[in-house]
C-alpha positions in Angstrom: 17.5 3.5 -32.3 18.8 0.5 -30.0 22.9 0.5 -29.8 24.1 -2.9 -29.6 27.2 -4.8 -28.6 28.0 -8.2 -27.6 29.4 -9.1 -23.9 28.5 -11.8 -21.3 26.0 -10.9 -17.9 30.0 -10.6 -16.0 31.1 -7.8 -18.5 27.7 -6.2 -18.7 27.9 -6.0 -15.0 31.1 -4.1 -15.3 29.7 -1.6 -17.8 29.2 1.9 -15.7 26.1 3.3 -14.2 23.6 4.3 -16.7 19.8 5.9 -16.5 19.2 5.0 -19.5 17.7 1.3 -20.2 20.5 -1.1 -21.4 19.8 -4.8 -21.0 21.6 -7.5 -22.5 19.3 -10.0 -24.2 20.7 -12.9 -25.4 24.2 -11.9 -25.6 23.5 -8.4 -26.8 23.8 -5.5 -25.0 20.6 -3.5 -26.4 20.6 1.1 -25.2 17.4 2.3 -25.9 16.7 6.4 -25.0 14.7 7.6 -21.9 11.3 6.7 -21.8 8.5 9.3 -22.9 6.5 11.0 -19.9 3.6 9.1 -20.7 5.1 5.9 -20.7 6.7 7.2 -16.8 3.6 7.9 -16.0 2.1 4.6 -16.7 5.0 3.0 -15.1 4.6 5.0 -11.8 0.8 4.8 -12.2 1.4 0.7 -11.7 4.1 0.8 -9.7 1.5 1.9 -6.8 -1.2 0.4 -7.7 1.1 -3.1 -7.2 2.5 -1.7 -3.7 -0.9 -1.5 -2.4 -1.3 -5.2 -3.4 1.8 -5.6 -1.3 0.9 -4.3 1.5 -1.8 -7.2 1.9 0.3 -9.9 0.3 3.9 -9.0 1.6 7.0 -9.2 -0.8 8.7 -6.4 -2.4 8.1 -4.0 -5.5 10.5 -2.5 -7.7 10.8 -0.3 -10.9 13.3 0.4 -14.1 16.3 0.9 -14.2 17.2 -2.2 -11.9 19.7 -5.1 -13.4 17.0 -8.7 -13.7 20.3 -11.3 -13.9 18.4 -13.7 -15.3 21.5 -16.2 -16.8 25.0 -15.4 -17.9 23.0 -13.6 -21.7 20.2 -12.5 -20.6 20.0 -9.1 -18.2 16.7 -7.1 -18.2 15.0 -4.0 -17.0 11.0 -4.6 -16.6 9.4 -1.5 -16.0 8.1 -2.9 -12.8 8.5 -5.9 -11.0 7.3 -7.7 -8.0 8.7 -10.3 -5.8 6.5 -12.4 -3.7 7.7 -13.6 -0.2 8.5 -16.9 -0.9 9.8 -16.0 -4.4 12.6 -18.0 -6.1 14.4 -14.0 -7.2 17.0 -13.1 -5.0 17.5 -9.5 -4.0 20.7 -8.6 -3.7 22.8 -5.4 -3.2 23.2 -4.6 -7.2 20.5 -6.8 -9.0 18.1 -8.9 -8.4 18.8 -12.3 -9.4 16.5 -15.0 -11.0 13.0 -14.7 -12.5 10.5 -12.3 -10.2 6.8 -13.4 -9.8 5.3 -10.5 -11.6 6.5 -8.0 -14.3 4.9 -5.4 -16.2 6.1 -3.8 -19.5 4.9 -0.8 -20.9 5.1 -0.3 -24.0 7.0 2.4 -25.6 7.1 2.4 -29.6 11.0 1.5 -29.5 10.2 -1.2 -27.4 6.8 -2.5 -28.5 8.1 -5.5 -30.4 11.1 -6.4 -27.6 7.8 -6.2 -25.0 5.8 -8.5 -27.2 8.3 -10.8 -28.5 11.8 -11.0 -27.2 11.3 -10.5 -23.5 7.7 -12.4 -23.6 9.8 -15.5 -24.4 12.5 -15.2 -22.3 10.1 -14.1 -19.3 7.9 -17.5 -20.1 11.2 -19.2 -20.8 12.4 -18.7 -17.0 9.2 -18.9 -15.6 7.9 -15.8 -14.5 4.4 -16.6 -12.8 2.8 -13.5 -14.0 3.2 -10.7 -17.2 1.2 -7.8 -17.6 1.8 -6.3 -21.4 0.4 -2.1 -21.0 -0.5 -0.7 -23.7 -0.7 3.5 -22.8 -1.5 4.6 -26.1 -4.8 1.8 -26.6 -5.2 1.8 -22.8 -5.3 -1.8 -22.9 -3.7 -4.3 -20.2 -3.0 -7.7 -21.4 -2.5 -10.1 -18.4 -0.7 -13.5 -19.1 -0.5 -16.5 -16.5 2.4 -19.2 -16.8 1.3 -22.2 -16.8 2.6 -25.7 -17.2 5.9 -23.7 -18.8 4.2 -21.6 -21.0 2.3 -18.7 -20.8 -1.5 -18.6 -21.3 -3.2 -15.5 -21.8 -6.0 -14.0 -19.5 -7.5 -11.6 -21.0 -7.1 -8.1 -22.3 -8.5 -5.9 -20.4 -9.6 -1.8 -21.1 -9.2 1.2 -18.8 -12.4 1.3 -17.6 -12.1 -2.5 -16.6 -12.1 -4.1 -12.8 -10.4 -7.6 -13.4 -8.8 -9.9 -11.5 -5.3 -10.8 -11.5 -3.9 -14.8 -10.9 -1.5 -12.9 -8.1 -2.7 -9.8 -7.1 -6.4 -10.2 -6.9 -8.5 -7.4 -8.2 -7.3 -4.2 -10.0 -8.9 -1.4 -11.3 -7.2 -0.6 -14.4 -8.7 2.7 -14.2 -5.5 3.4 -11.9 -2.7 2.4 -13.5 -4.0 4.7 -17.0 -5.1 7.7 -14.4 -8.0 9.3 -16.1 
């Protein structure tokens, strides 16, 4: 069950240290619980299968919890995120700042619909080049691509899939689900 309050992205910031994911999505400050370990899993599963894509094409890779300060109501988590070198997303000492390239959710079911709905819309909205939607449960991947300010989808892809990625090239989704 999400707690929620209403602040601006200056009082969120002031709000102390948590582990648990908190975002503030339009206006609303939105606590979820701790992930489940196979959602983790997932998340870590992706996280280095994106740093190996790094390697090759350079920027910087991050995971949850890490502050997206996206305007002055909107302050996310993704689960993992990627910024390319010449990326519009600032990193700076707290947060990162503006829309990264790439950004994978997985989804959890407390979070299925804000993955799916909510934060598709304000990911498209600011322009993030690349979403990946995980389901662990279907072991599915949906990939979407924004284009002319809107996201298109891919293609969905299973775990047993090799596919290729707008950014990142090809990916075996076989390593992101680990079986």
């Amino acid at each position: 069950m999400a707690v929620q309050i209403h602040m601006t992205a200056a009082e969120f910031f002031e709000l102390p240290e948590s582990n648990l994911p908190c975002e503030l999505i339009d206006g609303e400050v939105i606590q979820m619980p701790s992930p489940v370990p196979e959602h983790q899993d997932v998340v870590l599963s992706s996280a280095v299968v994106i740093k190996q894509k790094a390697k090759t094409l350079g920027g910087r890779v991050f995971i949850a919890p890490l502050d997206v300060h996206l305007d002055e109501a909107n302050v996310l988590q993704p689960d993992v995120m990627w910024i390319a070198p010449e990326s519009q997303c600032e990193v700076g000492e707290k947060r990162l700042s503006g829309p990264p390239d790439f950004i994978i959710e997985v989804l959890s079911p407390g979070s299925a619909w804000q993955d799916k709905r909510v934060k598709f819309r304000l990911y498209e909205r600011f322009g993030v080049r690349e979403y990946w939607i995980i389901n662990p449960t279907e072991r599915l991947i949906e990939v979407w691509q924004h284009v002319n300010h809107a996201f298109v989808l891919v293609n969905v892809y299973a775990q047993n899939e090799i596919f290729e990625s707008p950014l990142l090239g090809t990916v075996e989704a076989q390593a992101i689900f680990g079986d």
